[in-house]
N, CA, C and O of each residue as an XYZ file, in Angstrom:
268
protein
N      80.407   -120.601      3.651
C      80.193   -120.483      5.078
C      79.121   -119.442      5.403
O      78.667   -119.328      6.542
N      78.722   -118.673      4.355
C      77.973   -117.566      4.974
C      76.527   -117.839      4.360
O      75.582   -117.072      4.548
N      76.432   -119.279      3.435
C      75.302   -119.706      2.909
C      74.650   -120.304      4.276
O      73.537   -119.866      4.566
N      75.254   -121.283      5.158
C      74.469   -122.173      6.159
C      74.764   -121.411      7.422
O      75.707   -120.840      7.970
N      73.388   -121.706      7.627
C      73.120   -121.449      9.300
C      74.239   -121.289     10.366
O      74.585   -120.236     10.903
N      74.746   -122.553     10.573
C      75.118   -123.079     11.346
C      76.549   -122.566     11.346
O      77.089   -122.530     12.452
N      77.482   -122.034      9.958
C      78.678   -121.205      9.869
C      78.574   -120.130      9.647
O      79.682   -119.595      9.625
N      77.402   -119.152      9.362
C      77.380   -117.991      8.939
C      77.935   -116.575     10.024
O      78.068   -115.440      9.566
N      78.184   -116.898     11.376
C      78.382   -116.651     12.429
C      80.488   -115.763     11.835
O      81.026   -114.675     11.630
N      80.809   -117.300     11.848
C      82.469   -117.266     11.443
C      82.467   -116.881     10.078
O      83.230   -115.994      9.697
N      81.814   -117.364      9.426
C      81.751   -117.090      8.000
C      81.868   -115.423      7.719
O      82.752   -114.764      7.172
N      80.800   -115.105      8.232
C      80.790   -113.668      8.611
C      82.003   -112.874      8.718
O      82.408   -112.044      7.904
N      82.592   -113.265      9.941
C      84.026   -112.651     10.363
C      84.826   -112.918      9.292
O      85.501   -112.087      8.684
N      84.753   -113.951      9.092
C      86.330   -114.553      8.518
C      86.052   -113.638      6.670
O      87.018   -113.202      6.044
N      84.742   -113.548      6.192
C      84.781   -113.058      5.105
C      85.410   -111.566      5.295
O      86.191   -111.159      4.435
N      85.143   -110.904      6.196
C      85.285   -109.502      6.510
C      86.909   -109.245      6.687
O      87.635   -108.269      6.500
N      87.155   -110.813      7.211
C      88.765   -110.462      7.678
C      89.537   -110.931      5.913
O      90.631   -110.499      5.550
N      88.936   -111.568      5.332
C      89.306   -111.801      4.183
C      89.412   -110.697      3.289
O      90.518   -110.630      2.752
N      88.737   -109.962      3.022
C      88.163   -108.791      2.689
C      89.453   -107.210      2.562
O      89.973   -106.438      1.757
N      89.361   -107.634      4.300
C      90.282   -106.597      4.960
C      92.107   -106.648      4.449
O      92.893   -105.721      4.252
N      92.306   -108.297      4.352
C      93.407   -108.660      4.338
C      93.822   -108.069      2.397
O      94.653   -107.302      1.914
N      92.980   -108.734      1.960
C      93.435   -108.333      0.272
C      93.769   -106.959      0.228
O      94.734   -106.690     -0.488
N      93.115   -105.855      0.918
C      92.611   -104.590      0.424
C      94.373   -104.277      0.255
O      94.711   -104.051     -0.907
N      95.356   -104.251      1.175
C      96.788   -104.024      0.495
C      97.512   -104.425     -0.701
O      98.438   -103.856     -1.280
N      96.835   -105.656     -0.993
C      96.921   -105.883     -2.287
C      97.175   -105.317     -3.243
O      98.160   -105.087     -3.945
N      95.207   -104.905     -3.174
C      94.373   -104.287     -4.041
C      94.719   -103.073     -4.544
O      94.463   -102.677     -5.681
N      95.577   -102.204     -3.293
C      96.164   -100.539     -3.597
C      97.335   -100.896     -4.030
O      97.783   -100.159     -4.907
N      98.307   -102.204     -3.565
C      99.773   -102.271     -4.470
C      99.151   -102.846     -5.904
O      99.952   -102.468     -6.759
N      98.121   -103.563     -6.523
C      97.816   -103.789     -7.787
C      97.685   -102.532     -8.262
O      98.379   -102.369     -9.266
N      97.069   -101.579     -7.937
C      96.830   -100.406     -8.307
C      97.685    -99.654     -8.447
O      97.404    -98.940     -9.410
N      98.907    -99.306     -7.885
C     100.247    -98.607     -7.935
C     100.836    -99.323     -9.174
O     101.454    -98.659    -10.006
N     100.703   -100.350     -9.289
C     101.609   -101.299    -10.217
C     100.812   -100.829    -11.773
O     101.335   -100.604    -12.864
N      99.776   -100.802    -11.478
C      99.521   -100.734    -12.981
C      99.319    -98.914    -13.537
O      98.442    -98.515    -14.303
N     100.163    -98.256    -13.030
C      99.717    -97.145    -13.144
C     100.217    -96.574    -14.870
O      99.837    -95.563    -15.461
N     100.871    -97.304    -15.185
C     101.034    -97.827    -16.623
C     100.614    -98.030    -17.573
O     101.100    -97.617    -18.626
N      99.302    -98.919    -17.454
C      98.399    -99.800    -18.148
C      97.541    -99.091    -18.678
O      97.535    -97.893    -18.396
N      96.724    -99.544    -19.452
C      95.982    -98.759    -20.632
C      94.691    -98.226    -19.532
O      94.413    -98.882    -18.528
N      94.007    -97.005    -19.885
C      92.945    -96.558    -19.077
C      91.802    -97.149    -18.039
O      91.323    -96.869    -16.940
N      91.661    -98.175    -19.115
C      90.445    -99.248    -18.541
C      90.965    -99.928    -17.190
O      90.500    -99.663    -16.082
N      92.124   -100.955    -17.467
C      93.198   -101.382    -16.467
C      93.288   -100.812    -15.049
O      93.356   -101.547    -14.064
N      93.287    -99.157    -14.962
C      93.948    -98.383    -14.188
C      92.323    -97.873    -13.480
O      92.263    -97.649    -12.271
N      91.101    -97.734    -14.347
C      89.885    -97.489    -14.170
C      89.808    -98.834    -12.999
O      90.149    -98.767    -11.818
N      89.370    -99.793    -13.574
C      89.097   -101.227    -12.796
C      89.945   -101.594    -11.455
O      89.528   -102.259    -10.507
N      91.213   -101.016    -11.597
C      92.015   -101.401    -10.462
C      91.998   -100.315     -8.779
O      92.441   -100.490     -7.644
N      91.070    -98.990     -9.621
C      91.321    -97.948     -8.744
C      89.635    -98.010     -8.261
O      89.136    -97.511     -7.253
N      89.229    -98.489     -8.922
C      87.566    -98.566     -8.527
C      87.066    -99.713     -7.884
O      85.860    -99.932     -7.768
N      88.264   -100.713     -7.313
C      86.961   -101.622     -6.612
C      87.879   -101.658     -5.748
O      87.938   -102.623     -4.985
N      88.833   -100.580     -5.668
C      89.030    -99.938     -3.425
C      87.842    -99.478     -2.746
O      87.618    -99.903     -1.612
N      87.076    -98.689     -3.280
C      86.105    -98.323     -2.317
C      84.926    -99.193     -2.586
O      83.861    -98.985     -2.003
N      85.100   -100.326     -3.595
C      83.960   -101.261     -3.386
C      83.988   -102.434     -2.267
O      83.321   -103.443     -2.038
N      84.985   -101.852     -1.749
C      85.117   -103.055     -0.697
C      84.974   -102.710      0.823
O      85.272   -103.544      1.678
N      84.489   -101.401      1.156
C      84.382   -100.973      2.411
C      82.719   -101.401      1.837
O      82.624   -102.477      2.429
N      81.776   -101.295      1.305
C      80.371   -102.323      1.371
C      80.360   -103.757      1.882
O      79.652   -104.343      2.701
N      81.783   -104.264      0.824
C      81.892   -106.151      1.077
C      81.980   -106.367      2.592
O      81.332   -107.183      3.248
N      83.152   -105.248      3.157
C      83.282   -105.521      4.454
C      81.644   -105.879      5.789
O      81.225   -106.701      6.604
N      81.295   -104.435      5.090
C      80.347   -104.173      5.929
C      78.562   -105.006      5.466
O      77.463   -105.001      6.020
N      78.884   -105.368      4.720
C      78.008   -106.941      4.340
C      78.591   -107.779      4.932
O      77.734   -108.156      5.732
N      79.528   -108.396      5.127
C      79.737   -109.573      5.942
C      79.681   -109.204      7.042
O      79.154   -110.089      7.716
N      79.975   -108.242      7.708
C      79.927   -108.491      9.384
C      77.844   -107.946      9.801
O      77.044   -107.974     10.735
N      77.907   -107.634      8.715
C      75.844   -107.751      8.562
C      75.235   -108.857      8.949
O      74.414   -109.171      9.812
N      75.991   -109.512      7.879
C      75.671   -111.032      7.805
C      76.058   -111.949      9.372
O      75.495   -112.977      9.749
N      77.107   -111.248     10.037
C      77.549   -112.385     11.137
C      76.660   -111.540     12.344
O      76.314   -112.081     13.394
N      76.453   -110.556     12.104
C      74.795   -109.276     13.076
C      74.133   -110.381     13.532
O      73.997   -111.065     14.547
N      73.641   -110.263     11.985
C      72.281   -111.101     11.818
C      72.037   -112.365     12.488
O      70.879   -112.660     12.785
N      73.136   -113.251     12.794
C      72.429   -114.283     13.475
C      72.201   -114.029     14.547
O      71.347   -114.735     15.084
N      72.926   -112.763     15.488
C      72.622   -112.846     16.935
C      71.508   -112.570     16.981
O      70.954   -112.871     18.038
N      70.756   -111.972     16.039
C      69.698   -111.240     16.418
C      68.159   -112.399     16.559
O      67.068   -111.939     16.895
């Protein structure tokens, strides 16, 4: 949706709200594996703050068409 024109608008939102929605997930995956071998616990705690970018790329992306 955020490839064509014509959806990139919603696409936009809806990726951002997608985005938004996992991120509880993402911190209970992370609690859960607090266990797991280094790497595990590395990977799970490091792409929380990679996702305040994703967010803010998609609603870039849904900017951009008004403009």
């Amino acid at each position: 949706s955020l490839a064509h024109p014509r959806t990139r608008r919603a696409g936009g939102a809806l990726t951002a709200a997608l985005f938004i929605a996992v991120f509880p997930a993402n911190v209970r995956m992370a609690l859960d594996w607090r266990r797991k071998p280094l790497a595990h616990r590395v990977i799970a705690w490091g792409r929380l703050p990679l996702q305040v970018p994703l967010v803010r790329w998609a609603l870039r992306v849904r900017r951009e068409v008004d403009q």
